[in-house]
C-alpha positions as a Markdown table, in Angstrom:
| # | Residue | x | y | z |
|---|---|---|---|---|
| 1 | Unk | -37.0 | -16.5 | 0.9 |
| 2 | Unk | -34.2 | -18.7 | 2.3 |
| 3 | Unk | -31.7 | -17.3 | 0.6 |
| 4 | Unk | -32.0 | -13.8 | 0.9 |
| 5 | Unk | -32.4 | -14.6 | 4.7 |
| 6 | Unk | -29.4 | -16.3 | 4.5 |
| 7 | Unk | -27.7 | -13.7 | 2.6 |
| 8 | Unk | -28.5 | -11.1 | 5.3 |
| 9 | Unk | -28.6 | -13.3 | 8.8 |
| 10 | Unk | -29.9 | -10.5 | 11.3 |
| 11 | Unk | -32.6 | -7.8 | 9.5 |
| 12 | Unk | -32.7 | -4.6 | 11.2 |
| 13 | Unk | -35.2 | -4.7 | 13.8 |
| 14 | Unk | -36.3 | -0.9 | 13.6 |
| 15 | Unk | -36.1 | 1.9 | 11.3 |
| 16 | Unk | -32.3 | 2.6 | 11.2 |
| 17 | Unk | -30.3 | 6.1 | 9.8 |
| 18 | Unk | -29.2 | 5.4 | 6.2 |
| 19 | Unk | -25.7 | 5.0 | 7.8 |
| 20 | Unk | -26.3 | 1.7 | 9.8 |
| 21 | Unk | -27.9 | 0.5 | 6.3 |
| 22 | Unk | -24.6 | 1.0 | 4.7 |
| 23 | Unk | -22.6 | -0.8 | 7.0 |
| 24 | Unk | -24.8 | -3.4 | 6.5 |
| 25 | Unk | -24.4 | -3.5 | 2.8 |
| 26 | Unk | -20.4 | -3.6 | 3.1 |
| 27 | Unk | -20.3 | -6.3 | 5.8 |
| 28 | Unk | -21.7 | -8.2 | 2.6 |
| 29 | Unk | -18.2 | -7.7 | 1.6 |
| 30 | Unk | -16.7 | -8.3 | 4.9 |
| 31 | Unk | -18.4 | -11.3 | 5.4 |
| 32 | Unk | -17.7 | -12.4 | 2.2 |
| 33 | Unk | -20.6 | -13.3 | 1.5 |
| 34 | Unk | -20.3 | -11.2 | -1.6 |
| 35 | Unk | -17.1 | -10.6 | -3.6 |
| 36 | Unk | -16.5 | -7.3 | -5.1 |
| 37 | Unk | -18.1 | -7.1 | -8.8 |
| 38 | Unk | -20.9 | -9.1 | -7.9 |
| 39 | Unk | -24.6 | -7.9 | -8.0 |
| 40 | Unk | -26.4 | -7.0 | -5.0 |
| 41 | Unk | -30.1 | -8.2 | -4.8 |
| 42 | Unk | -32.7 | -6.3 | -5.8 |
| 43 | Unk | -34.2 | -3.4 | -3.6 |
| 44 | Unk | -37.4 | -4.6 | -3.0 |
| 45 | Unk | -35.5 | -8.0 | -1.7 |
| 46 | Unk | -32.7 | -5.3 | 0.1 |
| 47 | Unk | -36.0 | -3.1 | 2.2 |
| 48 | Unk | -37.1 | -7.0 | 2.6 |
| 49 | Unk | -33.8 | -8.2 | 4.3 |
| 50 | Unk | -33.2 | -5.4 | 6.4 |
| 51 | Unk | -36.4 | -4.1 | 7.2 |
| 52 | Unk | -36.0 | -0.5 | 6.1 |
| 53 | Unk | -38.2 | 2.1 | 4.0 |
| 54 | Unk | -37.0 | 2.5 | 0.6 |
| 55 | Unk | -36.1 | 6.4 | 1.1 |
| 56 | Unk | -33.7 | 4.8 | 3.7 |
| 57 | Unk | -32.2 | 2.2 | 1.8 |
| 58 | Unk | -32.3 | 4.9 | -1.4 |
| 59 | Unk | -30.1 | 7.3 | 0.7 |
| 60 | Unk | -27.4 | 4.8 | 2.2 |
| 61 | Unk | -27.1 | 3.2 | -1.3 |
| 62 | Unk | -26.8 | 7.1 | -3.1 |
| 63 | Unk | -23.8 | 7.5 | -0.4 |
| 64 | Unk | -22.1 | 4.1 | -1.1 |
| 65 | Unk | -22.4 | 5.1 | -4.9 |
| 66 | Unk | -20.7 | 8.5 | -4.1 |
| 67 | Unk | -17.8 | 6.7 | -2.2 |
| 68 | Unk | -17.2 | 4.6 | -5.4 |
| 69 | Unk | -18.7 | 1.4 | -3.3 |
| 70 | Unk | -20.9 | 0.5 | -5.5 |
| 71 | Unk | -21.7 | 1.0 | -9.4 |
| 72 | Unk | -25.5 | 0.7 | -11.1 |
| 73 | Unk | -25.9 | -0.4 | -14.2 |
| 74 | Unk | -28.9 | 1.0 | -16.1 |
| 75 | Unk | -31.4 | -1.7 | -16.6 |
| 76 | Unk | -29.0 | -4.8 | -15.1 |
| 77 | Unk | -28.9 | -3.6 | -11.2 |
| 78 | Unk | -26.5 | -2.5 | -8.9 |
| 79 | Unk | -23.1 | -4.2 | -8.2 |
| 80 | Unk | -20.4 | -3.8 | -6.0 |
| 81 | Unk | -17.0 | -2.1 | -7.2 |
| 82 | Unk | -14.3 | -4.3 | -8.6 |
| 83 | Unk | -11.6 | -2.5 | -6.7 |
| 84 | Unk | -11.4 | 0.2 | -4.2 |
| 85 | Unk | -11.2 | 3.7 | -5.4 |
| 86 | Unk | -9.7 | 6.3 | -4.0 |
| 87 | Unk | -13.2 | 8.3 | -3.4 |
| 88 | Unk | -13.8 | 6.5 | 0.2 |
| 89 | Unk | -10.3 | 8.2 | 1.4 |
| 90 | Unk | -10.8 | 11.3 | -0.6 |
| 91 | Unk | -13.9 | 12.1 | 0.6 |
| 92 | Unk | -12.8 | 11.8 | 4.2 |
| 93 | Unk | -10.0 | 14.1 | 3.7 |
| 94 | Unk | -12.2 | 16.9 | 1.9 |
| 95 | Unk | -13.2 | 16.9 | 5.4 |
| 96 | Unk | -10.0 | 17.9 | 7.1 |
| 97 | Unk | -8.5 | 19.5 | 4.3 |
| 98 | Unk | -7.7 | 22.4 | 6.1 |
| 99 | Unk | -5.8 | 20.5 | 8.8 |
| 100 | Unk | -2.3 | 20.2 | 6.2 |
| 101 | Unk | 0.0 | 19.2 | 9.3 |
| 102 | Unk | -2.4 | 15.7 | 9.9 |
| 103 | Unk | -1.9 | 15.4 | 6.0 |
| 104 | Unk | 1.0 | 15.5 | 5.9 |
| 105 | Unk | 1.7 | 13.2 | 8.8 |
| 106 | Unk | -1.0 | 10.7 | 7.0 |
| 107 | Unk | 1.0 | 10.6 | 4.2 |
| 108 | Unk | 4.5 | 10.2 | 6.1 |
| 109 | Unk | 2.6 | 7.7 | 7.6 |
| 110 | Unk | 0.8 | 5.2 | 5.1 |
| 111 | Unk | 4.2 | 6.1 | 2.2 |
| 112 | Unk | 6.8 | 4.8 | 4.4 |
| 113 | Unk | 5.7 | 1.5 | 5.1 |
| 114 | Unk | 4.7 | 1.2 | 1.1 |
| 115 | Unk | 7.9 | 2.0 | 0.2 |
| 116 | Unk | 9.3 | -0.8 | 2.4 |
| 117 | Unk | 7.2 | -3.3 | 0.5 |
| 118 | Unk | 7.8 | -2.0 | -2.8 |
| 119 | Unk | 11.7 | -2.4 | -2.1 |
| 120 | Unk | 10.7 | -5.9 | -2.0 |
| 121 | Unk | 8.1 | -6.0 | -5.2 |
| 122 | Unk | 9.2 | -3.2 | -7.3 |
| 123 | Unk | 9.5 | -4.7 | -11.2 |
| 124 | Unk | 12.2 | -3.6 | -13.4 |
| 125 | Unk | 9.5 | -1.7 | -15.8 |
| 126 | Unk | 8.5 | 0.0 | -12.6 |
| 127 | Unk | 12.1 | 1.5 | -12.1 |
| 128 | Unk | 12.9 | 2.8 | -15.5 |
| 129 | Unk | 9.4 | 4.3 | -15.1 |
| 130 | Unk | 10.7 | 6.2 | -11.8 |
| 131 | Unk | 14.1 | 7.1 | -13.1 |
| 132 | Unk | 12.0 | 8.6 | -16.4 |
| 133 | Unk | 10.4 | 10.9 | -13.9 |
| 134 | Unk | 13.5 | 11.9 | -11.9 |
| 135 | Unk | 14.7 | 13.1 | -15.6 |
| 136 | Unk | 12.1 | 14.8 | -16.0 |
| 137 | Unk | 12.6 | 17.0 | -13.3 |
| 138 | Unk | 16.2 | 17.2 | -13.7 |
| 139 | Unk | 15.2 | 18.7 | -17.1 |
| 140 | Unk | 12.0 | 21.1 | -16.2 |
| 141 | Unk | 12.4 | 24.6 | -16.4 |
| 142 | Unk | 11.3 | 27.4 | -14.2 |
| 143 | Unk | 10.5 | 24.5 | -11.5 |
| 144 | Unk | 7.7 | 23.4 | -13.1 |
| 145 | Unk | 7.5 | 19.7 | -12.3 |
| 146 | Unk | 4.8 | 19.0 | -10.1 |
| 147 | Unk | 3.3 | 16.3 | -12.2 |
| 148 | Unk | 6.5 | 14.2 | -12.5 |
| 149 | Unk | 7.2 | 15.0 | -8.8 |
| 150 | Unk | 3.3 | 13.1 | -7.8 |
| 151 | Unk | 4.1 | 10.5 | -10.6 |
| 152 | Unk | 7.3 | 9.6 | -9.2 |
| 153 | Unk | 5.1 | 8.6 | -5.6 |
| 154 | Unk | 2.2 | 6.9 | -7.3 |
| 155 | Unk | 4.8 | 4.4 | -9.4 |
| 156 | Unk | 6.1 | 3.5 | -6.2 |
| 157 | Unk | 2.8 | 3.2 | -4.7 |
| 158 | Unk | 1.2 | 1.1 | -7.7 |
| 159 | Unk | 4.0 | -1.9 | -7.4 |
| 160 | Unk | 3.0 | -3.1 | -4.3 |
| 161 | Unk | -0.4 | -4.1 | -6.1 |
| 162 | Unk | -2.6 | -3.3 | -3.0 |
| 163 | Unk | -5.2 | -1.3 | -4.3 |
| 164 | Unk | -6.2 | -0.2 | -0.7 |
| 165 | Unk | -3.1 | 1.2 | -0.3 |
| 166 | Unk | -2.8 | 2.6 | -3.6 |
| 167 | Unk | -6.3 | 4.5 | -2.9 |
| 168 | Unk | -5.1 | 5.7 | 0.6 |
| 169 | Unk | -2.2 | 7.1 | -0.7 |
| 170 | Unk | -3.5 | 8.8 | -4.5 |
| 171 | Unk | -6.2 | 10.8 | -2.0 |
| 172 | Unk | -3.2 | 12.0 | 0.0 |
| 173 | Unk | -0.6 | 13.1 | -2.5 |
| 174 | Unk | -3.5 | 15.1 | -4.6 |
| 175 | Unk | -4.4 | 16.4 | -1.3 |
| 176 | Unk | -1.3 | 17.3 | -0.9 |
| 177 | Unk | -0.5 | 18.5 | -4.8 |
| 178 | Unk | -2.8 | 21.5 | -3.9 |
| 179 | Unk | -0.8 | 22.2 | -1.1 |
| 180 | Unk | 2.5 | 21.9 | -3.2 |
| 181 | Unk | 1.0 | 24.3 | -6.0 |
| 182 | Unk | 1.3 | 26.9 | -3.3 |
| 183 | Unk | 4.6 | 26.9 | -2.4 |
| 184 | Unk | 6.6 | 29.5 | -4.6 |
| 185 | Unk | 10.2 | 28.7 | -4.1 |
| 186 | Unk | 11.0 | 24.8 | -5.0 |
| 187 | Unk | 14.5 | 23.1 | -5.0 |
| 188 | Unk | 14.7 | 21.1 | -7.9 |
| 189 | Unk | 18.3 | 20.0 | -7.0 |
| 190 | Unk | 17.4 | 18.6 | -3.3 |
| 191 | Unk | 14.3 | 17.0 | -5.0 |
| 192 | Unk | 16.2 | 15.3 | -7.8 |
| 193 | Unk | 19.2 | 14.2 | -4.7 |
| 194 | Unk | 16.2 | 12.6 | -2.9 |
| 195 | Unk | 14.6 | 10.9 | -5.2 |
| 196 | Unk | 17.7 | 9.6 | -6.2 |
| 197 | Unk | 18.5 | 8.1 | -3.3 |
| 198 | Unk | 15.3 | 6.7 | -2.7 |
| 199 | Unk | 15.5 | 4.9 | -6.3 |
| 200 | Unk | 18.9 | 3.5 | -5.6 |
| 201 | Unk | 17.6 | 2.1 | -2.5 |
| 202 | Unk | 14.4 | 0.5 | -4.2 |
| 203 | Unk | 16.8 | -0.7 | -6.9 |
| 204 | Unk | 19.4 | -2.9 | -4.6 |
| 205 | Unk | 16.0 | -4.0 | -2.7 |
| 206 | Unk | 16.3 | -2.6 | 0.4 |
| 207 | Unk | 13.7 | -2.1 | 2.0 |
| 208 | Unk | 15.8 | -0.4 | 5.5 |
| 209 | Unk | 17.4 | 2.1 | 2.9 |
| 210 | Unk | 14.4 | 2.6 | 1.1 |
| 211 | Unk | 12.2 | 3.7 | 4.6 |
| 212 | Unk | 15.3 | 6.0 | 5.3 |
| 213 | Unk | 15.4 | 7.8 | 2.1 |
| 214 | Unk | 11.7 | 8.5 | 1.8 |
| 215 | Unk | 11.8 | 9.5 | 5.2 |
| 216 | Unk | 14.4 | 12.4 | 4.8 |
| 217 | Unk | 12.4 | 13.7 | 1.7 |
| 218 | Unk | 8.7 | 13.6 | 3.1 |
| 219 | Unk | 10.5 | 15.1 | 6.3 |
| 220 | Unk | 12.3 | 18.1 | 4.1 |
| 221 | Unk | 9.0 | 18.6 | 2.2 |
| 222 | Unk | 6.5 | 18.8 | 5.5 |
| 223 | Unk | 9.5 | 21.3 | 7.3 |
| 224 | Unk | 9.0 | 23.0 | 4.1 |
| 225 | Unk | 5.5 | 23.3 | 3.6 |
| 226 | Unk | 4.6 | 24.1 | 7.4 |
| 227 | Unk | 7.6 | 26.8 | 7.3 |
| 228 | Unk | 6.3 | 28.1 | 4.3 |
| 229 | Unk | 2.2 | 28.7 | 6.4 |
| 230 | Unk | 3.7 | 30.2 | 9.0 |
| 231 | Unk | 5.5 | 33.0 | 7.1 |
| 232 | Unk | 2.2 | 33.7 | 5.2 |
């Protein structure tokens, strides 16, 4: 009885929206008194500790599950994810998915300063994998090289090994694919120039060259796609 008090200092004093429950069940994490992978107690010990009804603690631990927070196990419990996801971010955006101009400034937003860090992290592995990508455009017919065009942002985003970042910014460039799959007229030539110049900058590790060069593509792409709305 200790320990579970210990585990959670301050239960809930009343009945509380499944919401406050799951902020609860994360401050776990923030706390750290528990580390992501480990098991969370049992829900009888859970309605115990916080002083909820089970259809309350059910609900706010469905929701967590949804987000990719937490994982159960059949028969063994219910744990907290290993990494982040991108399904917290994602989730969020489905909400504003019609708002492409805050989208796009998201993702200006959080890829320029990852960019700046992976000038300083990138591997060598990691840069033949971009310059593989930038072929592949270079060599796609009929402008058909929106997959290499996303995998080109993601290698970028996966060196800096922060998967926080790396979830913010997969929910923003699939956000954004759906966007890109509308526009009708590409320019493979500007979009091979750019990412050329962004690779040449991640290559000689600088990261002031490399926040310059993403900047002038994800600013031709957003006058772009926001010119491209208003004439439809």
């Amino acid at each position: 009885m200790n320990e579970k008090a210990n585990l959670i200092d301050n239960p809930l004093s009343r009945k509380t929206l499944s919401k406050q429950v799951e902020e609860r069940i994360v401050d776990l994490l923030l706390s750290n008194k528990l580390k992501p992978g480990d098991k969370l107690p049992p829900e009888m010990d859970l309605i115990e500790m916080l002083g909820v009804s089970r259809p309350v603690l059910r609900e706010a631990m469905s929701s967590l599950e949804s987000l990719g927070v937490i994982r159960r196990k059949a028969r063994d419990g219910t744990y907290f994810a290993e990494k982040i996801g991108f399904k917290p971010f994602s989730t969020m955006l489905s909400i504003v998915n019609d708002n492409i101009e805050a989208i796009i400034e998201a993702r200006m937003t959080v890829e320029l300063g990852i960019v700046t860090l992976a000038a300083e992290k990138i591997s060598e592995t990691d840069l033949l994998r971009l310059k593989e990508t930038i072929e592949s455009i270079r060599c796609s017919e009929d402008n058909n090289y929106g997959e290499a065009d996303i995998n080109f942002h993601q290698i970028i985003a996966s060196s800096v090994e922060n998967p926080i970042l790396q979830g913010m910014i997969d929910s923003l460039i699939l956000t954004h694919a759906k966007v890109n799959a509308q526009i009708p007229h590409r320019e493979k030539e500007k979009t091979v120039a750019h990412h050329e110049a962004i690779y040449d900058a991640l290559e000689q590790r600088n990261p002031e060259a490399s926040f310059r060069q993403m900047y002038k593509h994800l600013d031709f792409v957003r006058d772009k796609i926001l010119n491209q709305r208003e004439q439809n």
